[in-house]
C-alpha positions in Angstrom: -7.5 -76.4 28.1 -9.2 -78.7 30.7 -7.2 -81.9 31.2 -9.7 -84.2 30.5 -10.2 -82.9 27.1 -6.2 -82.7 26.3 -6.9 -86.8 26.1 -8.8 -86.0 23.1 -6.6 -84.2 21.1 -3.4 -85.1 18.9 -0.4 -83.4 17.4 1.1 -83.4 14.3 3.3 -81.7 12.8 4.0 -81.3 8.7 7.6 -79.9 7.7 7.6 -78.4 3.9 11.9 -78.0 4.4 13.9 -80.1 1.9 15.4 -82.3 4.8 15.4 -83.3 8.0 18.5 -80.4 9.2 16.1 -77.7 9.5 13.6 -79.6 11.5 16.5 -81.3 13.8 17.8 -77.6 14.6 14.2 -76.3 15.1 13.5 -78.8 17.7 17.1 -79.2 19.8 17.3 -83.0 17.7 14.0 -84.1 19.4 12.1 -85.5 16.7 8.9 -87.5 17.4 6.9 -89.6 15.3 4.6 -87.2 15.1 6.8 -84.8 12.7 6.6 -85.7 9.0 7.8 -84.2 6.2 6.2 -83.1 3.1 8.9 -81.5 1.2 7.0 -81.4 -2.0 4.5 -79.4 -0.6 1.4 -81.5 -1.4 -0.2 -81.1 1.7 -0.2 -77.4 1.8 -0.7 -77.0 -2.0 -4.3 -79.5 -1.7 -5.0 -77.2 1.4 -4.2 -74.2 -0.4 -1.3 -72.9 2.6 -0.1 -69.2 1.7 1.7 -68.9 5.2 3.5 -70.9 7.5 2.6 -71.6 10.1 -0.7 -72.6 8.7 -2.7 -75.2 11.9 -5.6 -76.9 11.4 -8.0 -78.9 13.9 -9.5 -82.0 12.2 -12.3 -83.8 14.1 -12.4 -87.7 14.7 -14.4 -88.1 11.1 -10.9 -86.3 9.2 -13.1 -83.0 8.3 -11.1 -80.0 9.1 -12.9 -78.0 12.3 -10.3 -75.2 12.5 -7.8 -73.0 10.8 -5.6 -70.8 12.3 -2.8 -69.1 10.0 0.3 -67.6 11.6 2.0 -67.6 14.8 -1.0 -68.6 17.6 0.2 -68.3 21.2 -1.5 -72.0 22.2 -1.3 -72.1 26.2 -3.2 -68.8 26.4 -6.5 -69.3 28.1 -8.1 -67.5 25.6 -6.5 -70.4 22.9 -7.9 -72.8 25.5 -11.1 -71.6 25.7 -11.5 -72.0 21.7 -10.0 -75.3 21.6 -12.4 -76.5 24.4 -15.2 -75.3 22.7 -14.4 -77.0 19.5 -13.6 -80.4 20.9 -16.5 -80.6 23.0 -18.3 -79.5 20.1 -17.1 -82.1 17.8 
């Protein structure tokens, strides 16, 4: 993705797990603000989730732009060339 355009984008992540053990191991105890939980599942039950993981790109006005179910291999350049295209387009 071209840098100027990484400026424009956020991450966060939504764990469905029970606590916070699962999350901690998953990321080698680095947890950011930018992790949440959602162990009742509301999230993925309002946005209808069958899979995990489930990402979504939601532009500046909260409307969802993207989906992408399963596994997504993110620093390809074929990845970057998608996301560039839909943040420029947003």
């Amino acid at each position: 993705m071209a840098q100027k355009n990484r400026r424009r984008l956020s991450v966060l992540a939504i764990s469905t797990d029970p606590d916070w053990r699962a999350v901690h191991q998953f990321l080698g105890g680095r947890v950011t603000p930018e992790i949440v939980r959602d162990p009742a599942s509301i999230g993925a039950k309002a946005l209808r989730v069958t899979s995990l993981p489930d990402s979504y790109l939601i532009g500046p006005d909260g409307r969802i732009r993207a989906r992408f179910s399963g596994p997504q291999r993110w620093n390809s350049e074929k990845m970057g060339r998608i996301l560039d295209q839909l943040i420029l387009g947003s």
